[in-house]
Steps between C-alpha positions, in 0.01 A plus 500: 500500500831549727211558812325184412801272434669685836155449656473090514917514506487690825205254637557188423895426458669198288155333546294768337800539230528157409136402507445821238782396297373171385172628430670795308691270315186264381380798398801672268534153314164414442430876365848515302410131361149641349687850373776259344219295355320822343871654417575191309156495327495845323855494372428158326717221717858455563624480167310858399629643827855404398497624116309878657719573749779544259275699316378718744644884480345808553406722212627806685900526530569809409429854630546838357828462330625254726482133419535187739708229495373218350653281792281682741168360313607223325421131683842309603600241248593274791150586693406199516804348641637502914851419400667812307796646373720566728642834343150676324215302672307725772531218701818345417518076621792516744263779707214234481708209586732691793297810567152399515606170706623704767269739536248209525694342750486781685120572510397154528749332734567858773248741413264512791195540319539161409717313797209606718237320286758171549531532874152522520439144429336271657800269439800430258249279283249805471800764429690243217123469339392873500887557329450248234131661463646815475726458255240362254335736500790730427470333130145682478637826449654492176154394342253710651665785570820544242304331210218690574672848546703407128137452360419815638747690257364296241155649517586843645822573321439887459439531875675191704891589199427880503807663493425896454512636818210736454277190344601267796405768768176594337450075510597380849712829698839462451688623251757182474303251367169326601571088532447526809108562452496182242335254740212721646446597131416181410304425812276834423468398109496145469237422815148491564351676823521202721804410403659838493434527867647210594830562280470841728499277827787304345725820473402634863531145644898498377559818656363464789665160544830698439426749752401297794793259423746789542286687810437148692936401422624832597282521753641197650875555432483840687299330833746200497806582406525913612202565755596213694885660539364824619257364729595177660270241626161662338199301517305393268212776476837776485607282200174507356462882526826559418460330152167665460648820576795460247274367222268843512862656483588322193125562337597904559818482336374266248275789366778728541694352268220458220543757299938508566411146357304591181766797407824272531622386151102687346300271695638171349437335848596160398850574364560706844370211738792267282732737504507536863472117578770450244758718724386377807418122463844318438646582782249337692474211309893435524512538861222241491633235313852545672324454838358164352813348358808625671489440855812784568206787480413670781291765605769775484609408155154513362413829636772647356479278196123650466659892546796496241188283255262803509750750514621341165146478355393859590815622324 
């Protein structure tokens, strides 16, 4: 998959990326739409979904003479809420309000994954449309993918809530818990052949579209803004090499780093990918808004504005 993605990445540029990426995305929400629509269907509707899912626990919470805590298996009370205590919610409101803000400020306003797609425009018009687009869409995902995934426990329970570390390896590898195999359960269960392939394509189409966002952007910060320092005045076919050349660098320590990846925090790759963006965002983001609104910022001051940030993060 990584050779394939790399493949048109390396080939084609932005222009290959982009052009991908919309049909990807037709793709993941016209396949998560019919798996939301099937999802929905077997647990009964909303108002079934919402009465199960507080019902749903595992029959298996104990092990030899040991026996789990129910918090680890029972469903949240506030589950079905986005604004939660602020002292015993797992997600308490002033993080959601403050925390979640920034870090979204961050990735959609600076991170160059998406700034690229924006100066790629054909004009300011095209680039305010494609936002507002965007963000629409952003609504999608807590119905067919969250909803969906919730459902998922609701008809698994025994597999996607397992919580004996022998039962939950024997089910999906790891030892810690197995949510994270709750969508591609359903896809495997709840779909027909036909279908089931195309959920498949759905799932490869968002990962490649996340890998040849980050080869094509990092390709391009390290041929603009550190090639072109060492070697001044290049021309364009050096440029184009020299991105080429940086983004088969990246794909090698991209696989490097798989299975470092998969053993950090027992292979929970989402938390780790938040964890890190959590330390490292903010910074960036403040620096950014600062350089918008106070006109005293300069270059120096951000730099070191940036260092003391992600020093202070990575502590």
């Amino acid at each position: 998959l990584l050779g394939i993605t790399a493949l048109y990445t390396i080939t084609g540029g932005l222009a290959a990326v982009i052009y991908t990426d919309t049909l990807q995305t037709f793709i993941m929400v016209v396949g998560s739409f019919i798996l939301m629509g099937f999802a929905f269907a077997e647990v009964g509707g909303y108002d079934a979904f919402m009465r199960k899912y507080m019902e749903a626990i595992p029959s298996n919470i104990s092990y030899g003479n040991t026996t789990i805590d129910p918090s680890c298996y029972n469903p949240r009370q506030d589950a079905f809420h986005i604004f939660r205590d602020p002292i015993t919610g797992d997600l308490p409101w002033p993080g959601v309000i403050f925390g979640l803000s920034i870090i979204a400020m961050w990735y959609w306003c600076t991170d160059q994954v998406i700034v690229q797609r924006c100066l790629s425009g054909k004009n300011m018009s095209h680039v305010k449309a494609g936002c507002i687009m965007c963000g629409y869409l952003k609504l999608l995902p807590m119905f067919i993918i969250v909803m969906p995934g919730m459902i998922s426990r609701i008809l698994y329970t025994d597999v996607v809530t397992c919580v004996v570390p022998e039962l939950c390896q024997q089910y999906c590898g790891t030892s810690v818990g197995c949510t994270n195999i709750a969508y591609p359960k359903m896809v495997v269960e709840l779909m027909p052949n036909g279908l089931r392939g195309l959920m498949l394509s759905v799932m490869l189409a968002s990962l490649m579209s996340s890998l040849t966002s980050i080869f094509n952007s990092a390709s391009t910060l390290f041929t603009m803004d550190i090639y072109t320092k060492i070697r001044k005045r290049p021309s364009e076919k050096e440029l184009m090499l020299a991105g080429r050349a940086f983004m088969v660098l990246l794909i090698g320590v991209s696989i490097a780093w798989v299975p470092v990846v998969q053993s950090a925090q027992s292979g929970q790759l989402f938390d780790y990918i938040q964890s890190v963006t959590s330390y490292l965002g903010p910074p960036i983001a403040s620096v950014f808004v600062l350089g918008i609104f106070c006109k005293r910022v300069n270059e120096q001051g951000a730099f070191w504005g940036l260092i003391v940030g992600l020093l202070a993060g990575l502590r």
